[in-house]
Residue frames as a rotation matrix with the C-alpha (Angstrom) as fourth column:
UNK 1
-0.945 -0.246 0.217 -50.75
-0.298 0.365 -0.882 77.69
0.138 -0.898 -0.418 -27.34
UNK 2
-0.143 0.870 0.472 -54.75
-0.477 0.358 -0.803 77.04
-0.867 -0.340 0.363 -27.35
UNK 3
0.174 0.106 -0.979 -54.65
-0.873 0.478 -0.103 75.63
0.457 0.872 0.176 -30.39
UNK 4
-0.334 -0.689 -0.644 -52.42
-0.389 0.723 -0.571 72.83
0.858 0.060 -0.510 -28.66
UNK 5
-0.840 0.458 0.290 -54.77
-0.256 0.138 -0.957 73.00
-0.478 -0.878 0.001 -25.57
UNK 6
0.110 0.989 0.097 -57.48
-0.841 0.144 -0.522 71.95
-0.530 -0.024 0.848 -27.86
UNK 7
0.203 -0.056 -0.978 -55.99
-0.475 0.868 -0.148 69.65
0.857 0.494 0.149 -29.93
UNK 8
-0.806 -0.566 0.175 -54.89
-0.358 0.230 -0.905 68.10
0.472 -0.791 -0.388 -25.97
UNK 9
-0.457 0.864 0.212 -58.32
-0.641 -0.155 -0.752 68.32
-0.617 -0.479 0.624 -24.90
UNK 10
0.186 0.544 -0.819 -59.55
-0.950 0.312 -0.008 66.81
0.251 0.779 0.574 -28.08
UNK 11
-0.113 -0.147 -0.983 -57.31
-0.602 0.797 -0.050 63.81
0.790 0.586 -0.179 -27.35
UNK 12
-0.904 -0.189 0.383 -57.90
-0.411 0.144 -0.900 63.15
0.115 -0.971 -0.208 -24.21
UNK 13
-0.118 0.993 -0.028 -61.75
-0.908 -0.120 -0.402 63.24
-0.402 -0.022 0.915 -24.66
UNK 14
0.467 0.315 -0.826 -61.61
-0.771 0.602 -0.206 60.55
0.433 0.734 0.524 -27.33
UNK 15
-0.524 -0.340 -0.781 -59.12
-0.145 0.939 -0.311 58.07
0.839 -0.049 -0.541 -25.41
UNK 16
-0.761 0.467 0.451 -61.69
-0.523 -0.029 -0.852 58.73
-0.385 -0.884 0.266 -22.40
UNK 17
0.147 0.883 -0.445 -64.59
-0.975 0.053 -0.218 57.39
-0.169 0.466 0.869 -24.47
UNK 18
0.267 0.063 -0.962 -62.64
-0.777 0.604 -0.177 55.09
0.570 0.794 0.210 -25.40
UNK 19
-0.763 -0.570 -0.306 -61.28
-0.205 0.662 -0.722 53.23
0.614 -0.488 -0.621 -22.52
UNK 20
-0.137 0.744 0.654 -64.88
-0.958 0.068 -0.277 53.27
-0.251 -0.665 0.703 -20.52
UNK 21
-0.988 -0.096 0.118 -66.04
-0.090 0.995 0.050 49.45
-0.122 0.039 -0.992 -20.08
UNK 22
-0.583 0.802 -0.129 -69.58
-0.577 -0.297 0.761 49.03
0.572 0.518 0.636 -21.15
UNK 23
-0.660 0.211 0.721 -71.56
-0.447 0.660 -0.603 47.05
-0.603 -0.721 -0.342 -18.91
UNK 24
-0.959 0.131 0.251 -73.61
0.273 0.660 0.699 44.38
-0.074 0.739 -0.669 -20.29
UNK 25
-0.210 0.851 -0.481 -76.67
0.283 -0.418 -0.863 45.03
-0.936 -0.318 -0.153 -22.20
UNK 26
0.870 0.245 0.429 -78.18
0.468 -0.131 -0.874 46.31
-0.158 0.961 -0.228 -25.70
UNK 27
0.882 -0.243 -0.404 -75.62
-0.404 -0.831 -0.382 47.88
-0.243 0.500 -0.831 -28.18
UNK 28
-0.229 -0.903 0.365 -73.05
-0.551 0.429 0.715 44.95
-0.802 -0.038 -0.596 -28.74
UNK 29
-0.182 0.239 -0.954 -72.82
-0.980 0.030 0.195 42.89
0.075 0.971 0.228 -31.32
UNK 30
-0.985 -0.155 0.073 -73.29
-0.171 0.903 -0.393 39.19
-0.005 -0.400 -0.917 -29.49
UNK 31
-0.253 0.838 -0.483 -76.33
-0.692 0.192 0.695 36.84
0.675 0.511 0.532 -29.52
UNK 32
-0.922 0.180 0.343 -77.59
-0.066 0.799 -0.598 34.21
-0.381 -0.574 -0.724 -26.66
UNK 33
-0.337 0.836 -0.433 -80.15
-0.922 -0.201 0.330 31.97
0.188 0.511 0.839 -27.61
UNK 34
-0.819 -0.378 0.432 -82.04
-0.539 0.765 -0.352 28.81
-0.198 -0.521 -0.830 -26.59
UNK 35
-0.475 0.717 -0.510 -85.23
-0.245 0.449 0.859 26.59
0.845 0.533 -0.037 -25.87
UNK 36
-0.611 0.253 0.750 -87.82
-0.771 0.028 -0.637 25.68
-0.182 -0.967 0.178 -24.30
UNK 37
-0.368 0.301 -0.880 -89.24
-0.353 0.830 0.432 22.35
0.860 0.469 -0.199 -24.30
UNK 38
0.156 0.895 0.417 -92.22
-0.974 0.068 0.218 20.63
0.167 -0.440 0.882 -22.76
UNK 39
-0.788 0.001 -0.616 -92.23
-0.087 0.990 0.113 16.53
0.610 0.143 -0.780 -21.41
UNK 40
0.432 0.743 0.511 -95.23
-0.900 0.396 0.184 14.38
-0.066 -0.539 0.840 -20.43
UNK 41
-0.886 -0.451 0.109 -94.74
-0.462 0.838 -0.290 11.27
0.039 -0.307 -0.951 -18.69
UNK 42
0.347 0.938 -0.001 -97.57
-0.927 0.343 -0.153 8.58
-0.143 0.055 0.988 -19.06
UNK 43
-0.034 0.130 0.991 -98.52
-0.232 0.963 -0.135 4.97
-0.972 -0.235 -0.002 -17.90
UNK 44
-0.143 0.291 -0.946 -98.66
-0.759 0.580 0.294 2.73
0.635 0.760 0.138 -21.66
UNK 45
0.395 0.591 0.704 -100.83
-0.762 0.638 -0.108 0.09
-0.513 -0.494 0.702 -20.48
UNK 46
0.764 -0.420 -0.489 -99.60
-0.224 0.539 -0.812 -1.76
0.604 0.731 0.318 -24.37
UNK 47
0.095 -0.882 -0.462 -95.83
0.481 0.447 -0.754 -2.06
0.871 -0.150 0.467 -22.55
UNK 48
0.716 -0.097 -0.691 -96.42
0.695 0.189 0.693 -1.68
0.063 -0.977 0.203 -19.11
UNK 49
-0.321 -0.794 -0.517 -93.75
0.914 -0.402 0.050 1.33
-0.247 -0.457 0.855 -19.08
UNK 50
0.274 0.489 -0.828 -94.03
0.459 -0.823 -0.334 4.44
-0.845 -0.289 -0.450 -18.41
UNK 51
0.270 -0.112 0.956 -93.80
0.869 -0.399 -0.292 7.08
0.414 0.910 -0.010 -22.40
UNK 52
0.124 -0.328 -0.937 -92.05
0.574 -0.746 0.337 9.96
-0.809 -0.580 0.096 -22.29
UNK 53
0.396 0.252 0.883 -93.05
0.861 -0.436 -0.262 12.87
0.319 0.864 -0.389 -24.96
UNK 54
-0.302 -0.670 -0.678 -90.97
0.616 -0.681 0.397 15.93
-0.728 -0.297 0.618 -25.82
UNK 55
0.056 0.182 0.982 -92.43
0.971 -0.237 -0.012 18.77
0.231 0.954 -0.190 -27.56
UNK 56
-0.713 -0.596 0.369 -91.46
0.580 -0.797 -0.168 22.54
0.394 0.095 0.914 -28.04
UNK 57
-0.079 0.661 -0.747 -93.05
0.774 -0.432 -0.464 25.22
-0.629 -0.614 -0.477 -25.95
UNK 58
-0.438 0.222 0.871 -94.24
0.527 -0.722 0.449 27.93
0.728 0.655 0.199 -28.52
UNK 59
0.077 0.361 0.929 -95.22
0.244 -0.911 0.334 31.01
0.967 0.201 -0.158 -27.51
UNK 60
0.631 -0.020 -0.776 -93.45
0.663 0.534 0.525 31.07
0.404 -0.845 0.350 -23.93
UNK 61
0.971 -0.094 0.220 -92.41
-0.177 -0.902 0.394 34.32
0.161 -0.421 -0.892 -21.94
UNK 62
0.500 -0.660 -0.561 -88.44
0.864 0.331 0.379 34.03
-0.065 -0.674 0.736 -21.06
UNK 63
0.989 0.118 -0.090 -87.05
0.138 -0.955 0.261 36.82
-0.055 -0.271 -0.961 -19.51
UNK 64
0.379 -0.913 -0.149 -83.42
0.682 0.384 -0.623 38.06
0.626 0.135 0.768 -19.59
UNK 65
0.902 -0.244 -0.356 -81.62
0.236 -0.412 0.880 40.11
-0.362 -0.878 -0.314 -16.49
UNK 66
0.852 -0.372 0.369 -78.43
-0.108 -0.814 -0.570 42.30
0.512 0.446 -0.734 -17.52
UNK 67
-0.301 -0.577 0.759 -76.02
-0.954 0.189 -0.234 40.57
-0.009 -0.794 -0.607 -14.62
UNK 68
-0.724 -0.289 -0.626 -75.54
-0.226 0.957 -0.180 37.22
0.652 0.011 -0.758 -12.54
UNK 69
-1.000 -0.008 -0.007 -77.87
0.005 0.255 -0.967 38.22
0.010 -0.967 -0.255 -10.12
UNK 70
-0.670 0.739 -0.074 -81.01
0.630 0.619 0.469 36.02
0.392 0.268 -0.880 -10.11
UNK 71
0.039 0.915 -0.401 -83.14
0.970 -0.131 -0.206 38.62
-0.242 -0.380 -0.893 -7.98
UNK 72
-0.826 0.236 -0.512 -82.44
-0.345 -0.930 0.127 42.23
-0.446 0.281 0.850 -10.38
UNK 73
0.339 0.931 -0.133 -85.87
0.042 -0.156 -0.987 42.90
-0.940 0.329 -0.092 -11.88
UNK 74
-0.090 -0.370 0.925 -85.70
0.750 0.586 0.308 41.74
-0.656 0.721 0.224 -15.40
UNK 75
-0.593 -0.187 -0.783 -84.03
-0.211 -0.903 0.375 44.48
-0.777 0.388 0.495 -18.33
UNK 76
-0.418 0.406 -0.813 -85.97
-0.907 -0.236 0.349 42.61
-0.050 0.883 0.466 -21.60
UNK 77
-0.315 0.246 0.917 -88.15
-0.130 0.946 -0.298 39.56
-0.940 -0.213 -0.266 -22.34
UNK 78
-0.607 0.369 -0.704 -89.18
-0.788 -0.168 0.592 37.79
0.100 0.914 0.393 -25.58
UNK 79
0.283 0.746 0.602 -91.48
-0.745 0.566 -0.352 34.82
-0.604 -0.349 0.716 -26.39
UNK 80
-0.568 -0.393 0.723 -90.67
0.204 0.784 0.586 31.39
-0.798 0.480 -0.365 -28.01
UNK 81
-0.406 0.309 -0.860 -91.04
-0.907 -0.020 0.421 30.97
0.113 0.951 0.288 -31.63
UNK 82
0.516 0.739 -0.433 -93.51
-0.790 0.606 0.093 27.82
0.331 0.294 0.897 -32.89
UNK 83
0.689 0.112 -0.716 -90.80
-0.056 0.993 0.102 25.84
0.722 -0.030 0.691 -32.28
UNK 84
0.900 -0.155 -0.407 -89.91
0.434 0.254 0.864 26.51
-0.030 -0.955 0.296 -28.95
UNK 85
-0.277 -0.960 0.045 -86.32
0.904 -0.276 -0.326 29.05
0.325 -0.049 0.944 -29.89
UNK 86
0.950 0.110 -0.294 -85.87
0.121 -0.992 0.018 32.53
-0.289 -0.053 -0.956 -28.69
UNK 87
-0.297 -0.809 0.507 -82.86
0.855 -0.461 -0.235 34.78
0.424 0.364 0.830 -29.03
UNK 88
0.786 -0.026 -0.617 -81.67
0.413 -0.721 0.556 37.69
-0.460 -0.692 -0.556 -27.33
UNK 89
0.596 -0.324 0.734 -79.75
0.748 -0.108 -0.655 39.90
0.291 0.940 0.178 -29.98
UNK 90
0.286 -0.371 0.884 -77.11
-0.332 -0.903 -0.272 43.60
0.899 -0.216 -0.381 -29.94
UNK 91
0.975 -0.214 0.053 -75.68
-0.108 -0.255 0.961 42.74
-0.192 -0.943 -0.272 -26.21
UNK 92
0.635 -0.725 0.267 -72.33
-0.652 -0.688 -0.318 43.61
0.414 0.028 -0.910 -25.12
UNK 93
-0.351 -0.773 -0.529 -69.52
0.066 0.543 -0.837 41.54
0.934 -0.329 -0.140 -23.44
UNK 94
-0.560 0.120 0.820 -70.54
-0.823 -0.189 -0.535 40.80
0.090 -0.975 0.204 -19.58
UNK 95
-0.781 0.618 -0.093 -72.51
0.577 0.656 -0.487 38.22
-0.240 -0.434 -0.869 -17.31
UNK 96
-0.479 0.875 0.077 -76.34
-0.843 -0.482 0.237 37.77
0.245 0.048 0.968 -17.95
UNK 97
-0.433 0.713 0.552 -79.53
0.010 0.616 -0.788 35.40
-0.902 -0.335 -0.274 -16.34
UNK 98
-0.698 0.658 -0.283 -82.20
-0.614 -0.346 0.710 34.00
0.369 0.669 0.645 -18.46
UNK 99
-0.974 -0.184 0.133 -84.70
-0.226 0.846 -0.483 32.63
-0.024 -0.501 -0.865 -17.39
UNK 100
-0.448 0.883 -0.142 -88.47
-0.621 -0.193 0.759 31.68
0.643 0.428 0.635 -17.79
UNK 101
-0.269 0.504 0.821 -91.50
-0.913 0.138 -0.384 30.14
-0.306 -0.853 0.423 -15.33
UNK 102
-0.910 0.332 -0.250 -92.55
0.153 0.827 0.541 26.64
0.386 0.454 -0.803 -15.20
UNK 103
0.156 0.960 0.233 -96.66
-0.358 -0.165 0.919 26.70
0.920 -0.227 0.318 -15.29
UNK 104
-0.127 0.813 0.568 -98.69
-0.808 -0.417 0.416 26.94
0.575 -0.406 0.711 -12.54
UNK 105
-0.723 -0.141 -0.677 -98.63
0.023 0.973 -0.228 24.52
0.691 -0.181 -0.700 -9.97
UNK 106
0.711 0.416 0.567 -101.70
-0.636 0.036 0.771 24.13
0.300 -0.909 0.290 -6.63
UNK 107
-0.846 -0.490 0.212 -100.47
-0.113 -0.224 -0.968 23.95
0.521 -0.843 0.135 -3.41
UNK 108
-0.630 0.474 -0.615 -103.17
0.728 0.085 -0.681 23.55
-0.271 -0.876 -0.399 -1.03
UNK 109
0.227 0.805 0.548 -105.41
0.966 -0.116 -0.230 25.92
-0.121 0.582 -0.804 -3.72
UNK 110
0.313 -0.665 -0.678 -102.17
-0.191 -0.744 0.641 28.30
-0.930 -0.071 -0.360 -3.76
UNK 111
0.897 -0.393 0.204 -100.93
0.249 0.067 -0.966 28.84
0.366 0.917 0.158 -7.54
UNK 112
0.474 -0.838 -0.270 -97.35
-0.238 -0.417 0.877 29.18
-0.848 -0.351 -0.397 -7.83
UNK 113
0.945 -0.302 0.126 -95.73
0.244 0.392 -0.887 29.77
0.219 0.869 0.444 -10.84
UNK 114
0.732 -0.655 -0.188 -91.56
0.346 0.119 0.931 29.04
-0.587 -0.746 0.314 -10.41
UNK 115
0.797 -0.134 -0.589 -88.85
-0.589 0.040 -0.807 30.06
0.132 0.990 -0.047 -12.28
UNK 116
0.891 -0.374 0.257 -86.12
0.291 0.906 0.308 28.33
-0.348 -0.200 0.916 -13.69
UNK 117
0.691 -0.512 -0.510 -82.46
-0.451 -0.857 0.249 30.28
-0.564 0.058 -0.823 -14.14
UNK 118
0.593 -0.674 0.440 -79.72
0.802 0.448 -0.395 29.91
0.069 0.587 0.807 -16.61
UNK 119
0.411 -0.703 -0.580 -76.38
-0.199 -0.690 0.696 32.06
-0.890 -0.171 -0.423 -16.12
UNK 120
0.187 -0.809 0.558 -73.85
0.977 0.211 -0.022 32.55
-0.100 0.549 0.830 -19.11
UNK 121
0.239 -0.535 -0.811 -71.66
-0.194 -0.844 0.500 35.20
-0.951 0.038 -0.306 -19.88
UNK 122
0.987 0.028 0.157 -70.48
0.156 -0.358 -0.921 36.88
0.030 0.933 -0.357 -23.23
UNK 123
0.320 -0.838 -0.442 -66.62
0.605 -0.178 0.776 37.19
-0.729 -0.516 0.450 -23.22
UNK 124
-0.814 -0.567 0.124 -65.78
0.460 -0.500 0.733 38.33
-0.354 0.654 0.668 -26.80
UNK 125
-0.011 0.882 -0.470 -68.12
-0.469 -0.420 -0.777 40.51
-0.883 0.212 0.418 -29.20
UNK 126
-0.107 0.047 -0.993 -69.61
-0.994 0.020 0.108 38.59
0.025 0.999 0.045 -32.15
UNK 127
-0.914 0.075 0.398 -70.41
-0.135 0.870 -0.474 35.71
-0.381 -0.487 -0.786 -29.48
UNK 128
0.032 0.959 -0.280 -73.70
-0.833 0.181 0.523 33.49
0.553 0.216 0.805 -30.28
UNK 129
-0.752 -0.116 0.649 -73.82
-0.541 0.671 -0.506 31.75
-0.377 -0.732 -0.568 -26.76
UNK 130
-0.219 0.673 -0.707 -76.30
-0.303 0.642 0.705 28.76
0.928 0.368 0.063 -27.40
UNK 131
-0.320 -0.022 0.947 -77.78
-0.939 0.139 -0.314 28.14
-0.125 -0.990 -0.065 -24.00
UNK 132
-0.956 0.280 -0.087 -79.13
0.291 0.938 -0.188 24.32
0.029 -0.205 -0.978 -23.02
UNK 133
-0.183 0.983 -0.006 -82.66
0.502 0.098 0.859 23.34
0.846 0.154 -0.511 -23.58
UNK 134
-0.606 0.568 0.557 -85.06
-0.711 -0.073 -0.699 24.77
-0.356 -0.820 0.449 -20.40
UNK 135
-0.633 0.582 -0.510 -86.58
-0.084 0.604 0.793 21.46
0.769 0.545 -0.334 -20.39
UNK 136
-0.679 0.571 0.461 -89.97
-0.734 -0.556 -0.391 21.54
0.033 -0.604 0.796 -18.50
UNK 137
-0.868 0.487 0.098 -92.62
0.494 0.868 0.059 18.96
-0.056 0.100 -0.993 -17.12
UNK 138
-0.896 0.374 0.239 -95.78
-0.401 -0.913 -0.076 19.47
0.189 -0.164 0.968 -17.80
């Protein structure tokens, strides 16, 4: 009879483990990743129209939040690679923010750096979400 109370106990434990939902975060096997890219806009005098230049943002802070909601206090951050990719590696199924600052702007001799949010969500494990550029003026 305790034998059969432990082998009970045993199985219980294990389908308890198993049936918990994980909330999103490290320890999955999914991948979001993206860019960040710089434009200047400038007068060409040569053809009278205005030039628009696009070049990766290397070595740029972007931050990543564990949920949908834009004001939790970020869980990890990394930094662009030379050419403007990161990557956010091991997360679990669930909704997550990324998001990084566009420089420094004056105000009336008030800095203000802003950010700028992206939402996506992980549904399956073994996901590699590709997020849209964060394209930035600068």
């Amino acid at each position: 009879n305790i034998k059969m109370k432990k082998i009970l106990f045993f199985i219980t434990t294990i389908l308890t483990l198993t049936a918990c939902e994980k909330s999103p975060g490290e320890g999955g096997t999914s991948r979001i990743s993206g860019n960040v890219t710089y434009f200047t806009t400038t007068w060409n005098a040569q053809t009278s129209n205005m030039d628009t230049i696009y070049y990766p943002k290397s070595s740029k802070d972007v931050y990543i939040i564990y949920s949908d909601n834009e004001n939790d206090i970020f869980d990890d951050k990394t930094e662009t690679d030379w050419n403007g990719n990161f990557h956010f590696q091991y997360l679990r199924k669930g909704d997550y923010t990324i998001y990084t600052y566009v420089d420094s702007i004056v105000v009336n001799t008030i800095t203000y750096d802003y950010p700028i949010f992206k939402h996506t969500t992980i549904s399956e494990n073994n996901s590699d979400v590709v997020l849209e550029s964060f394209i930035i003026s600068k």
